[in-house]
N, C-alpha and C positions, 0 to 999 in steps of 0.2 A: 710170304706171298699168299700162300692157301688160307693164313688168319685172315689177311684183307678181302680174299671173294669171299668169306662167310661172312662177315663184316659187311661185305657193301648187298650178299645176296639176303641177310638178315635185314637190312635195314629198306631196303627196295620191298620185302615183304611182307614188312610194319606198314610201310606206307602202302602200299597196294589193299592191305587187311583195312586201314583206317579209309580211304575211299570206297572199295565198293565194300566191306562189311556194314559200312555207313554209320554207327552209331552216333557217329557224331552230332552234339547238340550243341548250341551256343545262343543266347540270347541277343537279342535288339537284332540290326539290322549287317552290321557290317563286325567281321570274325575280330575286329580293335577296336568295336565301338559297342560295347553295351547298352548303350540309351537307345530307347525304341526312334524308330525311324516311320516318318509315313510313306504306307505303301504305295506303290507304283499302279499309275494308271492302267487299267487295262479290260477289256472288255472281251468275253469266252462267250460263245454261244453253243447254248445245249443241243440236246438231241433232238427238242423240238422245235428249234431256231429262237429259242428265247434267250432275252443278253442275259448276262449276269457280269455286275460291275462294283467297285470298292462300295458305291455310292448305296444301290440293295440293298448291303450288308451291315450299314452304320448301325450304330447301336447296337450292335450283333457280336459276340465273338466267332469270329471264321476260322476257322479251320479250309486251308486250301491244300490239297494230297494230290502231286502232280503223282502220274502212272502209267502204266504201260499194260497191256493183254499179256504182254509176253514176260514180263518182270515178274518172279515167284516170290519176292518180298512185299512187293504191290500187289496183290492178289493173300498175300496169308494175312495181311493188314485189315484189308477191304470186312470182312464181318466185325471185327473191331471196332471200326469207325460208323457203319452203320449201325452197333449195337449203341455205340455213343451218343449217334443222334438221335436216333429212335428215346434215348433214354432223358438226352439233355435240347432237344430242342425246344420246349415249353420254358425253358432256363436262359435262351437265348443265344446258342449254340448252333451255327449252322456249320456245314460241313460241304464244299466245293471240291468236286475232283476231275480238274484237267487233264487228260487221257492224252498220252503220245501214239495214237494210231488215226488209221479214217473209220468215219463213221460204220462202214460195216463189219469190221472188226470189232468194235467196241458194243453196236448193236448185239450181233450173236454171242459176242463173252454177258453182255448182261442180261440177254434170257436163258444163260442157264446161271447166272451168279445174280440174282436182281439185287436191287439196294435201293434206297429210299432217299438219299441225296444225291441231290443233281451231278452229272456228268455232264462236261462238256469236250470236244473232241476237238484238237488241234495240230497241226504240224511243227513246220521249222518256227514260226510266229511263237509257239510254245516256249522251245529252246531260248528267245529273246526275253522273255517274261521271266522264266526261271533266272536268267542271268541278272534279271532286273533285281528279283528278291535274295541273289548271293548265291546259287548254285551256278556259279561259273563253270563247273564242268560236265552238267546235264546228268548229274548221276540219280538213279532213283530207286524207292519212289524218295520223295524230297518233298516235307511239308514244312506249310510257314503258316502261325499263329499271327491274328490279326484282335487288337483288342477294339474295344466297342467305341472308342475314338480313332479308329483308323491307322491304327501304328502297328509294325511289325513288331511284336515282343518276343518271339521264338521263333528258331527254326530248323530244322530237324533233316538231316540224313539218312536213308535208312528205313530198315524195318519198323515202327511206333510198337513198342513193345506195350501190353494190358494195363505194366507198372507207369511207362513213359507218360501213356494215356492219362492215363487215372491222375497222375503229379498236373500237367498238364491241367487239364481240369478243375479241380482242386485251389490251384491256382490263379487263376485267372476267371471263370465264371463265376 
């Protein structure tokens, strides 16, 4: 009997490590389907009330990084992604990060962290999006690679590690 609760307290904390540790990656759009998928409509508007929609981004490889103020995975990511674009945007690289808070949270987190690609701030509307792109269970941050035809070719659980990034990259721009 005491084998079975390590056994079942082992393996509740395999899976507990694999959702929120995040690392999880997997390609295309759906966790049984490898073939890119076209993404899901959807339209975020930034901090200065301007849209941003698939349609902006055609031709573009997107990077979209949902996140949160209070997420310390999402936040140790954040100079990463904006060293990426800063590095890769003339390459055709943009970089979208849909924020899980309201506007004045995400306002005072970004004057003292600024960044150079756009933010857009959302609520429960957010959580339906993410489910759109395959993060059914709102864990974050959660980024999803979009190539310059509109398809979802990646998507990412978790912290984007410098190596993740750089592969990433590499790959597809």
């Amino acid at each position: 009997m005491k084998a079975l609760t390590y056994a079942v307290i082992a393996a509740l904390a395999l899976g507990l490590g694999f959702v929120l540790g995040g690392m999880r990656h997997n390609h295309g759009h759906g966790a049984d389907d490898s073939s890119p998928m076209p993404a899901p409509a959807f339209s975020l508007i930034d901090l200065n009330g301007e849209a941003h929609t698939p349609e902006r981004y055609r031709g573009q490889l997107l990077l979209i990084n949902f996140w949160a103020t209070w997420c310390t995975p999402c936040v140790l990511e954040m100079p990463r992604l904006d060293a990426a674009y800063q590095q890769y945007a003339e390459q055709g690289l943009a970089i979208l990060g849909p924020a899980l808070d309201d506007s004045a949270a995400v306002s005072a987190f970004l004057k003292d962290n600024p960044i150079s690609y756009p933010v857009t701030v959302g609520d429960q509307a957010l959580f339906s999006l993410m489910d759109e792109f395959g993060d059914t269970l709102g864990a974050l941050p959660f980024s999803v690679l979009i190539d310059r035809q509109g398809l979802i070719v990646e998507r990412h659980w978790g912290e984007l590690t410098q190596a993740q990034l750089d592969e990433l990259l590499e790959t597809y721009l």
